[in-house]
MARFIDREN-984088 format. One record per residue: residue number from 1; residue in one letter; x, y, z of N, C-alpha, C, CB in turn. Coordinates in steps of 0.1 Angstrom, whole numbers, plus 5000, padded with zeros to 4 digits. Glycine has a CB too. Layout:
<nodes>
<node nr="NUM" rest="A" n_x="X" n_y="Y" n_z="Z" ca_x="X" ca_y="Y" ca_z="Z" c_x="X" c_y="Y" c_z="Z" cb_x="X" cb_y="Y" cb_z="Z"/>
...
</nodes>
This chain:
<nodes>
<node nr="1" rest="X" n_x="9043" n_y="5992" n_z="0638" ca_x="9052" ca_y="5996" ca_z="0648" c_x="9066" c_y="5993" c_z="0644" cb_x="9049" cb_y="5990" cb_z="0662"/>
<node nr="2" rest="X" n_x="9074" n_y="6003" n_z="0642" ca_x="9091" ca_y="6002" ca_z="0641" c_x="9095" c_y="5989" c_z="0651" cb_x="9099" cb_y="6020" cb_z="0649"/>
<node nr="3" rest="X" n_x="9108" n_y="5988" n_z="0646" ca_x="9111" ca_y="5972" ca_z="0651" c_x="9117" c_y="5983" c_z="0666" cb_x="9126" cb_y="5957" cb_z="0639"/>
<node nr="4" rest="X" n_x="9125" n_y="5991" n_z="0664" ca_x="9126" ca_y="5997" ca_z="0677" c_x="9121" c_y="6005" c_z="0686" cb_x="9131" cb_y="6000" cb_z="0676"/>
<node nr="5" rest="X" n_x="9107" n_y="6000" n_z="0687" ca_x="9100" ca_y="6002" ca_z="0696" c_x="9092" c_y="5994" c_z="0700" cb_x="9096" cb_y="6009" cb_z="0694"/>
<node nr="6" rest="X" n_x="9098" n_y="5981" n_z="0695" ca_x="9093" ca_y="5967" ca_z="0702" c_x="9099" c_y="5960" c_z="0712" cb_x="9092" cb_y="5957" cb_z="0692"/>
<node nr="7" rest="X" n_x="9088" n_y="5955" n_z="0722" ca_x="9099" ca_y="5948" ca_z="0735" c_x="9109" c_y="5942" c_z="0730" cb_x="9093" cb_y="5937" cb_z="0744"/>
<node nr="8" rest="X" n_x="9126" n_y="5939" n_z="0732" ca_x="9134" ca_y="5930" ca_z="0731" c_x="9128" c_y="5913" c_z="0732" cb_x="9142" cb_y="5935" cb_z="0742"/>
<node nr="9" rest="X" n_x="9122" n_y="5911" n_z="0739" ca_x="9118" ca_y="5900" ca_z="0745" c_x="9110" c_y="5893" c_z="0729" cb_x="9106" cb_y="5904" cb_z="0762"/>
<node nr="10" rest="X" n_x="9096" n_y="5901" n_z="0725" ca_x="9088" ca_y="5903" ca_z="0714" c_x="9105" c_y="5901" c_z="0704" cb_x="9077" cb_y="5920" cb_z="0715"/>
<node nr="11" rest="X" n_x="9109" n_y="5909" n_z="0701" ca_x="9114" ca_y="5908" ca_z="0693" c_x="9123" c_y="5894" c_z="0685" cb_x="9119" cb_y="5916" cb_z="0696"/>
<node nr="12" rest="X" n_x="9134" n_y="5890" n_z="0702" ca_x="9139" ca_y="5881" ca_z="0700" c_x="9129" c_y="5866" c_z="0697" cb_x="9148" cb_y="5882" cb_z="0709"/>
<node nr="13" rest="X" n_x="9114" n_y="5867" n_z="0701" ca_x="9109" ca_y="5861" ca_z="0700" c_x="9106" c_y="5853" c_z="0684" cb_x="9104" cb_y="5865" cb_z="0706"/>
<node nr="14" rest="X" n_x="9102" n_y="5864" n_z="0681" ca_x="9105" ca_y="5863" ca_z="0666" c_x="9119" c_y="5858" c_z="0655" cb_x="9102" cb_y="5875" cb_z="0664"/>
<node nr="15" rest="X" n_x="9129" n_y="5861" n_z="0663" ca_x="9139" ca_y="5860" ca_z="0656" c_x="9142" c_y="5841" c_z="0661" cb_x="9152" cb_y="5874" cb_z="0660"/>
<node nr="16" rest="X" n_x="9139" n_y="5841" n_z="0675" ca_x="9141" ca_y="5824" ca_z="0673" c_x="9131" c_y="5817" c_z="0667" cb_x="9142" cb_y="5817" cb_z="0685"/>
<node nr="17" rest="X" n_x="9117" n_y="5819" n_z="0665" ca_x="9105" ca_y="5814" ca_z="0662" c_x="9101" c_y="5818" c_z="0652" cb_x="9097" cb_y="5815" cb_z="0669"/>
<node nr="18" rest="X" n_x="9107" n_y="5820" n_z="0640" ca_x="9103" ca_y="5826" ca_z="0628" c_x="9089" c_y="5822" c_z="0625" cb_x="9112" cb_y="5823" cb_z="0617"/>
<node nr="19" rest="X" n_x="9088" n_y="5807" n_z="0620" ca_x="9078" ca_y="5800" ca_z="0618" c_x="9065" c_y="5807" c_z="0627" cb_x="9081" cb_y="5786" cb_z="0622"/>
<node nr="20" rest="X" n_x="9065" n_y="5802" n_z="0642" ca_x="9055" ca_y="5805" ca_z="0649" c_x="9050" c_y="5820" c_z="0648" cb_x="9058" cb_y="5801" cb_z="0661"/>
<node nr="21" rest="X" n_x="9063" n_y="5829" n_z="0650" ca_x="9057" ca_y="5844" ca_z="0648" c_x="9048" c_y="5847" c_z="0637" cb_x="9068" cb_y="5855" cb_z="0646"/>
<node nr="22" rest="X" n_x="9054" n_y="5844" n_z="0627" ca_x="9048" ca_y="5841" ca_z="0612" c_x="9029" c_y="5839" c_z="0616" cb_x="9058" cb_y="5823" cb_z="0603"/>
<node nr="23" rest="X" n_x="9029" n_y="5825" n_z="0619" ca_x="9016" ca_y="5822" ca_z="0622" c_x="9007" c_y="5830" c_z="0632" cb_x="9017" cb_y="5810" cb_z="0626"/>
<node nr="24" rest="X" n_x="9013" n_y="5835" n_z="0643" ca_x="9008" ca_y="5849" ca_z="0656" c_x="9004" c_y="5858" c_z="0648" cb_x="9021" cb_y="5857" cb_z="0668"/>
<node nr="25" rest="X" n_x="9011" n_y="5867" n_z="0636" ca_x="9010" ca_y="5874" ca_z="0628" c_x="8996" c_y="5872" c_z="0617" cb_x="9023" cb_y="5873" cb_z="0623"/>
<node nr="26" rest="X" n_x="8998" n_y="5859" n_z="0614" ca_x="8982" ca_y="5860" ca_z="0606" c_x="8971" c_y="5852" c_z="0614" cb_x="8982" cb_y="5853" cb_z="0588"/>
<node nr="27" rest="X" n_x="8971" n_y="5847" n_z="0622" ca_x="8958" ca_y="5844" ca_z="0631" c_x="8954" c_y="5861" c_z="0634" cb_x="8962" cb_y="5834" cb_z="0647"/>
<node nr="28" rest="X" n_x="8967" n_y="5870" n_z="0643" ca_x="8958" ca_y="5885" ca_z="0644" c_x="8952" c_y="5892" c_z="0632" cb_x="8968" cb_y="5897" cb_z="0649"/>
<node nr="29" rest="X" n_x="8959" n_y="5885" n_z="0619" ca_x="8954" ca_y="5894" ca_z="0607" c_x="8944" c_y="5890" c_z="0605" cb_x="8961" cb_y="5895" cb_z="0594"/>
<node nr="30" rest="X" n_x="8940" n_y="5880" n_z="0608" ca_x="8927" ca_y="5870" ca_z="0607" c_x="8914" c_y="5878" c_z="0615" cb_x="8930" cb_y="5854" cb_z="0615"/>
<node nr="31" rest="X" n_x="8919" n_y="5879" n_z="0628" ca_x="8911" ca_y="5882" ca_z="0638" c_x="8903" c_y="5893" c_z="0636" cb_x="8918" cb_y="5882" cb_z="0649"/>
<node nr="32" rest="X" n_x="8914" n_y="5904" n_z="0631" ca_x="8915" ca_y="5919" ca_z="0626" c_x="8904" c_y="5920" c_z="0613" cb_x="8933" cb_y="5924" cb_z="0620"/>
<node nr="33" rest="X" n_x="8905" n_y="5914" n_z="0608" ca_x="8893" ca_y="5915" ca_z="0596" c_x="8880" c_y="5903" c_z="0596" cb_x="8901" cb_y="5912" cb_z="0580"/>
<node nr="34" rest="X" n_x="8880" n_y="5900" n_z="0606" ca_x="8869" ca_y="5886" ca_z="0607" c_x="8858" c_y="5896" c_z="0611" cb_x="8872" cb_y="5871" cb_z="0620"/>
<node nr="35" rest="X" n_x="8856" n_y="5907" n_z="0610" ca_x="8845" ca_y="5917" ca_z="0614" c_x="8846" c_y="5936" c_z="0610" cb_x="8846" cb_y="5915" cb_z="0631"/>
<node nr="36" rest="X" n_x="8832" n_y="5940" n_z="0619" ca_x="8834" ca_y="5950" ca_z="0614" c_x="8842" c_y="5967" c_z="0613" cb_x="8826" cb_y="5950" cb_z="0615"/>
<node nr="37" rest="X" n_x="8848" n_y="5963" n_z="0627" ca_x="8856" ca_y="5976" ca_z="0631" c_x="8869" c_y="5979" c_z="0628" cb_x="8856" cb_y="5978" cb_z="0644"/>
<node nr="38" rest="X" n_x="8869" n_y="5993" n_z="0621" ca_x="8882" ca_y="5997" ca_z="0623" c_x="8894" c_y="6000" c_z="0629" cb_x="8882" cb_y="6000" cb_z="0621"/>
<node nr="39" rest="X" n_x="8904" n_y="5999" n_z="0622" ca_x="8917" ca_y="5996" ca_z="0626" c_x="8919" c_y="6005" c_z="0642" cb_x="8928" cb_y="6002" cb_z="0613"/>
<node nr="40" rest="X" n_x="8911" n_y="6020" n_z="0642" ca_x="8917" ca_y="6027" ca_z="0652" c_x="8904" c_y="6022" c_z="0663" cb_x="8919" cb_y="6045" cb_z="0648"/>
<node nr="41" rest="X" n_x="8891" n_y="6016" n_z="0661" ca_x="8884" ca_y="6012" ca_z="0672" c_x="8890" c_y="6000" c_z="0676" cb_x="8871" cb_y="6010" cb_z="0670"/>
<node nr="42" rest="X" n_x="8896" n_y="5993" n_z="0670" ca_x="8902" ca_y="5977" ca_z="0673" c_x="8913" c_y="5983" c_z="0686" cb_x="8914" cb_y="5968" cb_z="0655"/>
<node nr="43" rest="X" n_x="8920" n_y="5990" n_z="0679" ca_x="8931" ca_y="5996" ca_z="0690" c_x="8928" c_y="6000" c_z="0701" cb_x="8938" cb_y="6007" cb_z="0687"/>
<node nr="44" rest="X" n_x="8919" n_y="6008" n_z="0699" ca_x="8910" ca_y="6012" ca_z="0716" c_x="8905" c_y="6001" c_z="0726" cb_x="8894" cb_y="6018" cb_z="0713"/>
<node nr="45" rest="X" n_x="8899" n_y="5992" n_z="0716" ca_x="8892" ca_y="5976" ca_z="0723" c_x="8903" c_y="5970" c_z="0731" cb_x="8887" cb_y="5963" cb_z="0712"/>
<node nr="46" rest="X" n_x="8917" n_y="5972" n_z="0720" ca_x="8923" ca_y="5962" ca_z="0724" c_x="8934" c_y="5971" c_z="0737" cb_x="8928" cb_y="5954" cb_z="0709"/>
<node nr="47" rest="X" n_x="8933" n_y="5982" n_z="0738" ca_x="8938" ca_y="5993" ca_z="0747" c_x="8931" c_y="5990" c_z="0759" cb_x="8936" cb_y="6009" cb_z="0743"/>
<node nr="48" rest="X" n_x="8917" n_y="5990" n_z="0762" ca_x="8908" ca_y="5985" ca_z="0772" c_x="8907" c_y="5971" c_z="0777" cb_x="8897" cb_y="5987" cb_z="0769"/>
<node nr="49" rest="X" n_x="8911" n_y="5965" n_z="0765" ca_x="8915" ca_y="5949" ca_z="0774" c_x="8926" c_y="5950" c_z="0781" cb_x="8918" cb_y="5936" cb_z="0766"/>
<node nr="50" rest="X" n_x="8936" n_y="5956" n_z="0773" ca_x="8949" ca_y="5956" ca_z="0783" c_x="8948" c_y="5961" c_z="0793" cb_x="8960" cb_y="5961" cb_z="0780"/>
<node nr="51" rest="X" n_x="8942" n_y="5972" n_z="0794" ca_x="8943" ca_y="5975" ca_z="0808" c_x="8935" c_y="5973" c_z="0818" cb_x="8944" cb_y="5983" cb_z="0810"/>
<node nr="52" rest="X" n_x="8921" n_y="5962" n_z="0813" ca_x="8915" ca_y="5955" ca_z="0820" c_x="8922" c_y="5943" c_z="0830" cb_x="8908" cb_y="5952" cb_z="0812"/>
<node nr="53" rest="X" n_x="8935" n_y="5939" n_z="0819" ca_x="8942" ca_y="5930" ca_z="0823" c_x="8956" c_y="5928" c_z="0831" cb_x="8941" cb_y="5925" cb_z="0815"/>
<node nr="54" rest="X" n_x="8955" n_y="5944" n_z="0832" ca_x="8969" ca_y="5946" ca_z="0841" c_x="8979" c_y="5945" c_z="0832" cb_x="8973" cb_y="5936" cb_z="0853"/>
<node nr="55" rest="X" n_x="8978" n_y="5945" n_z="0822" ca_x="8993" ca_y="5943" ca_z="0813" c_x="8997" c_y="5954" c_z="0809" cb_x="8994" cb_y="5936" cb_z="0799"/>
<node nr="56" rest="X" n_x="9008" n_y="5964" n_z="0810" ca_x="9013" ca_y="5979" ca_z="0813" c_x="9018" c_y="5976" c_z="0797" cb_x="9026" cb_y="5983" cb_z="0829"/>
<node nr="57" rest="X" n_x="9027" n_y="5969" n_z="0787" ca_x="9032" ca_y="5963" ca_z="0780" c_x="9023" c_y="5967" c_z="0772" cb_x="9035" cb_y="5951" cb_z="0781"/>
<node nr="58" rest="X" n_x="9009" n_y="5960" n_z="0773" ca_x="8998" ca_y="5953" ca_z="0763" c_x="8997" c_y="5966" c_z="0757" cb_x="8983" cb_y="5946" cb_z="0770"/>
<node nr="59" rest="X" n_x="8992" n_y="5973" n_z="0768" ca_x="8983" ca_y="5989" ca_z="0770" c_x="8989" c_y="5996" c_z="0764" cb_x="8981" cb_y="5997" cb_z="0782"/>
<node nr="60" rest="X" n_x="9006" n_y="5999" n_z="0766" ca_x="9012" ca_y="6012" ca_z="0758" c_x="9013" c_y="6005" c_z="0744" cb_x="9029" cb_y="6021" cb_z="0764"/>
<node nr="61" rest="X" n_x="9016" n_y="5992" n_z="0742" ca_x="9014" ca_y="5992" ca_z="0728" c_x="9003" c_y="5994" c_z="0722" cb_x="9018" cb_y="5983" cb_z="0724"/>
<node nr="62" rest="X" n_x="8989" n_y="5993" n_z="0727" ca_x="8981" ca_y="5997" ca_z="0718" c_x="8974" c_y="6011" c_z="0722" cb_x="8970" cb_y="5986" cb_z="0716"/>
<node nr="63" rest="X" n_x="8980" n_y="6017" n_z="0731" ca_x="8980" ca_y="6030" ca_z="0732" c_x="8984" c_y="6039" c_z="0719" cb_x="8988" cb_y="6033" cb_z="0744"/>
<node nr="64" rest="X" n_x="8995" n_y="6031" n_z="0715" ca_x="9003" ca_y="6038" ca_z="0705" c_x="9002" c_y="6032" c_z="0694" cb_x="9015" cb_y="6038" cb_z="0708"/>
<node nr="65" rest="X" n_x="8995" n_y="6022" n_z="0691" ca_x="8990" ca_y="6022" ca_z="0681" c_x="8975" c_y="6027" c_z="0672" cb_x="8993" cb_y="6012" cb_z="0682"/>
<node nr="66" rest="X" n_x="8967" n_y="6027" n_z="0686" ca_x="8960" ca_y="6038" ca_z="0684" c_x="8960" c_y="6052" c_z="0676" cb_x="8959" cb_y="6040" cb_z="0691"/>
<node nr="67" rest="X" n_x="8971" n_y="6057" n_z="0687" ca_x="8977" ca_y="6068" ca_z="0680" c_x="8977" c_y="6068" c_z="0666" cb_x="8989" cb_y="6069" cb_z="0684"/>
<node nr="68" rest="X" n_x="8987" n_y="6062" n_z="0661" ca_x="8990" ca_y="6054" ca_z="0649" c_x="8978" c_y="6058" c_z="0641" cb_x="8991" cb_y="6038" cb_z="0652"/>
<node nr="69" rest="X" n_x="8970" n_y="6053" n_z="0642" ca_x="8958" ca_y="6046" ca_z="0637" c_x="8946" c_y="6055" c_z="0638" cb_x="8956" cb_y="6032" cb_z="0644"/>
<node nr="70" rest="X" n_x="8953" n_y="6068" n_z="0642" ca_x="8945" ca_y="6078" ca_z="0645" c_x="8933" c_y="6088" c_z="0655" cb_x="8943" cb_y="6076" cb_z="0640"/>
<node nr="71" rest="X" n_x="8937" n_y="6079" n_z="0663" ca_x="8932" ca_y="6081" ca_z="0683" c_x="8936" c_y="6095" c_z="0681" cb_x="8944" cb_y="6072" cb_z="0700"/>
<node nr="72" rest="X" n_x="8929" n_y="6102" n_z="0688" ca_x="8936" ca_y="6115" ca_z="0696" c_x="8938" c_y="6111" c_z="0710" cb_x="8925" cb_y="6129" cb_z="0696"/>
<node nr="73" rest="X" n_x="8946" n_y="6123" n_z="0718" ca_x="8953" ca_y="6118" ca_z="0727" c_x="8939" c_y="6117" c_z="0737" cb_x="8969" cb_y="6126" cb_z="0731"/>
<node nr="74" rest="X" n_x="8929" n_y="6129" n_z="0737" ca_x="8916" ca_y="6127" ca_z="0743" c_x="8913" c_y="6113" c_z="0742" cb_x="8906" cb_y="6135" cb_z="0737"/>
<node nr="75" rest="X" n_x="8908" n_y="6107" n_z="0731" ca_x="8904" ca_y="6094" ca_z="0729" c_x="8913" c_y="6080" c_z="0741" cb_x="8907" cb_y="6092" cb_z="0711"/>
<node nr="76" rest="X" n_x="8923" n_y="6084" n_z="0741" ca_x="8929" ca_y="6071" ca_z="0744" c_x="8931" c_y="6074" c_z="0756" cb_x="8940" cb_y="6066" cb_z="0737"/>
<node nr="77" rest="X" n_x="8934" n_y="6087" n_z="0764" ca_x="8930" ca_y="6087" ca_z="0773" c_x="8913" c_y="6085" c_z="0783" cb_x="8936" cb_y="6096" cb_z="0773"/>
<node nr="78" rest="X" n_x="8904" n_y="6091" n_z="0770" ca_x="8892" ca_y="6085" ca_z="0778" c_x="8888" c_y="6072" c_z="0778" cb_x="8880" cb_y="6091" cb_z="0774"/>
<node nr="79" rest="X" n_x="8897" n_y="6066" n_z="0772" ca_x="8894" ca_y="6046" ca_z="0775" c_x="8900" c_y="6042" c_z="0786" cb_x="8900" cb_y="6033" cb_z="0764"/>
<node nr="80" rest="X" n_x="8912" n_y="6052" n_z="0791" ca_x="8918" ca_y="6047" ca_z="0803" c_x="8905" c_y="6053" c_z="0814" cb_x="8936" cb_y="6055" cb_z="0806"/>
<node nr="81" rest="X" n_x="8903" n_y="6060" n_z="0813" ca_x="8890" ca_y="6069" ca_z="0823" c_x="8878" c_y="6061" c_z="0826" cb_x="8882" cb_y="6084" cb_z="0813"/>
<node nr="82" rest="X" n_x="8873" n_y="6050" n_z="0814" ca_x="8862" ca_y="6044" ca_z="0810" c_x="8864" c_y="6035" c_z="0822" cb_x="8862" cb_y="6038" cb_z="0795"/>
<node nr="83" rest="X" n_x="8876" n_y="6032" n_z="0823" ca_x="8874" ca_y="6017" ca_z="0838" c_x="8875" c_y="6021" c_z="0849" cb_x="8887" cb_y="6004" cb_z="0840"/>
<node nr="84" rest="X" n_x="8872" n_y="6032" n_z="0850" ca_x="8874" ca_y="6032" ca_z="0868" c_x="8857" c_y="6026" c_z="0873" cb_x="8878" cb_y="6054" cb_z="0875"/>
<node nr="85" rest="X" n_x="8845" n_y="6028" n_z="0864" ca_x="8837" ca_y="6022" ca_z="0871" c_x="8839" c_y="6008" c_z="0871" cb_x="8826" cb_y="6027" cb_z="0870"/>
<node nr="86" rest="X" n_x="8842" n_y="6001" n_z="0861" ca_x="8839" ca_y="5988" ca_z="0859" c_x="8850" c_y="5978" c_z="0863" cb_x="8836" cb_y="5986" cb_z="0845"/>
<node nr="87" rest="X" n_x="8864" n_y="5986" n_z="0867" ca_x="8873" ca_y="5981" ca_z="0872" c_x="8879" c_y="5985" c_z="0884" cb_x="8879" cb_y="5980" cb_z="0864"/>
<node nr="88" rest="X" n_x="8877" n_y="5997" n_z="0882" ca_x="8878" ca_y="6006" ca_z="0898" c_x="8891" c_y="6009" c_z="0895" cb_x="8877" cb_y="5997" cb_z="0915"/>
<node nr="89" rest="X" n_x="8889" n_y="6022" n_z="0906" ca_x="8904" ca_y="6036" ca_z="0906" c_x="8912" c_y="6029" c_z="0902" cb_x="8911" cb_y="6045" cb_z="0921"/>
<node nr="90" rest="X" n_x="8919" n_y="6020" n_z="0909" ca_x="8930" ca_y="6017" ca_z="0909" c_x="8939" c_y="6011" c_z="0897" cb_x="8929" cb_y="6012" cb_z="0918"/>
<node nr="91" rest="X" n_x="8926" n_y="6003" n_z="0893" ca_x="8931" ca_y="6000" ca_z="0876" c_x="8935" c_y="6010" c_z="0867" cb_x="8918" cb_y="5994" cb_z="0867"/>
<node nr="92" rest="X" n_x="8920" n_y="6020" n_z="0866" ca_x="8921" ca_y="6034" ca_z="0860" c_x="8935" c_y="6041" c_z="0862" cb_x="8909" cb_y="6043" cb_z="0867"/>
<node nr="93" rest="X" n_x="8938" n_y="6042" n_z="0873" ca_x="8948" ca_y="6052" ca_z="0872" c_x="8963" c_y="6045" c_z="0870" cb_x="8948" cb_y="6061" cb_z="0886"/>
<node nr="94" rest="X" n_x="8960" n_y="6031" n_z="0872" ca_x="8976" ca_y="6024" ca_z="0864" c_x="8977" c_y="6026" c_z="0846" cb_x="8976" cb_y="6001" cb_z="0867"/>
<node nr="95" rest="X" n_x="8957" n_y="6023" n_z="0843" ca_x="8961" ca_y="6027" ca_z="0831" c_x="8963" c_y="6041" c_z="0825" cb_x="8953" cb_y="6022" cb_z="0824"/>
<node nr="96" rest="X" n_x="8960" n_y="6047" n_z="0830" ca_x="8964" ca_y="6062" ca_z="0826" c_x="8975" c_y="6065" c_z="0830" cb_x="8958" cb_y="6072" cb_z="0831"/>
<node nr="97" rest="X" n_x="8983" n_y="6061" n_z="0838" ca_x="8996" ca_y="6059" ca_z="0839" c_x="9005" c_y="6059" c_z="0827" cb_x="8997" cb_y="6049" cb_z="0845"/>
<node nr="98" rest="X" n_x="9000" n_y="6046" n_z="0821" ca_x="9005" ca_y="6037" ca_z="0809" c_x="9006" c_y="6043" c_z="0796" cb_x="8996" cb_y="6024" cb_z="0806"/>
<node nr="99" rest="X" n_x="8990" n_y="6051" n_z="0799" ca_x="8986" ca_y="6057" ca_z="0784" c_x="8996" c_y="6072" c_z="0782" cb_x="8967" cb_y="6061" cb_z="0783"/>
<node nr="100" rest="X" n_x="8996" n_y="6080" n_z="0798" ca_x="9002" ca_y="6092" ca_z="0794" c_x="9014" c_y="6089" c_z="0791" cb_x="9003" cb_y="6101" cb_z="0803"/>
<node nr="101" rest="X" n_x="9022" n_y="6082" n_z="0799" ca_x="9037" ca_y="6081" ca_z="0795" c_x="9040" c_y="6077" c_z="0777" cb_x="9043" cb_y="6069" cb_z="0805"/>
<node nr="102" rest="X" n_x="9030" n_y="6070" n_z="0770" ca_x="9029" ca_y="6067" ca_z="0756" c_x="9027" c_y="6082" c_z="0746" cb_x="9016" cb_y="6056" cb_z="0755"/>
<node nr="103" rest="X" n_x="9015" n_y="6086" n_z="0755" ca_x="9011" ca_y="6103" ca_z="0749" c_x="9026" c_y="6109" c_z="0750" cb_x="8999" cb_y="6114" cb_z="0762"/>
<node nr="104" rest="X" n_x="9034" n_y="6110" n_z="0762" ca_x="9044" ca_y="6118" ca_z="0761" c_x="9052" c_y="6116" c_z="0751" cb_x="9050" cb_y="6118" cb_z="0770"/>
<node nr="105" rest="X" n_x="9057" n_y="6102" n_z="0752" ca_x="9068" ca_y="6096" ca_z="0739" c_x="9062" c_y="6102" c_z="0730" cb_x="9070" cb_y="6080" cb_z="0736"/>
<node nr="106" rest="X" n_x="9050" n_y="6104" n_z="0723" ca_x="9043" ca_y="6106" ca_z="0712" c_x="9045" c_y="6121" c_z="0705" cb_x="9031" cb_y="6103" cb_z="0716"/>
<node nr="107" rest="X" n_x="9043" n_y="6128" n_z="0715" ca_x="9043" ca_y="6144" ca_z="0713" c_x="9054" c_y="6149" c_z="0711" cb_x="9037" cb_y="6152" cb_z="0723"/>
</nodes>
């Protein structure tokens, strides 16, 4: 992800915490290859946690990194779709919320 299209917040984080970012950076690289799925399923997983978890942030960034990573826009929209039973409407439609507005930037 371009640095400008990273939260301010994320960003400056990094710029005061070199060190620690550094280390955030390879524990996920760690995490990312400690198994078997690829780059664009990881994104999805990690698209469905976010919006398991109410994080609007979490979601469009791995909405869009999906993308990235080769999602179609079907795909990433049907993971927002996937929670309405297991989390109910209301989740569902915050995350499809999250995801279209990412689709849009995208197209």
């Amino acid at each position: 992800m371009s640095m400008a299209r990273l939260p301010k917040r994320y960003v400056k984080f990094f710029e005061d915490f070199p060190e620690v970012g550094k280390a955030y950076e390879a524990y996920g690289s760690a995490v990312a290859e400690a198994g078997p799925l690829d780059e664009k399923t990881r994104c999805l997983v990690k698209l469905a946690m976010s919006i398991a978890a109410r994080s609007e942030g979490g979601a469009k960034s791995h909405a869009h990194k999906a993308v990235q990573a080769g999602a179609s826009a079907q795909e990433v929209r049907h993971v927002a779709l996937l929670a309405a039973p297991t989390l109910g409407f209301p989740h569902m439609m915050a995350g499809l919320s999250w995801v279209d507005a990412v689709l849009e930037d995208e197209a």
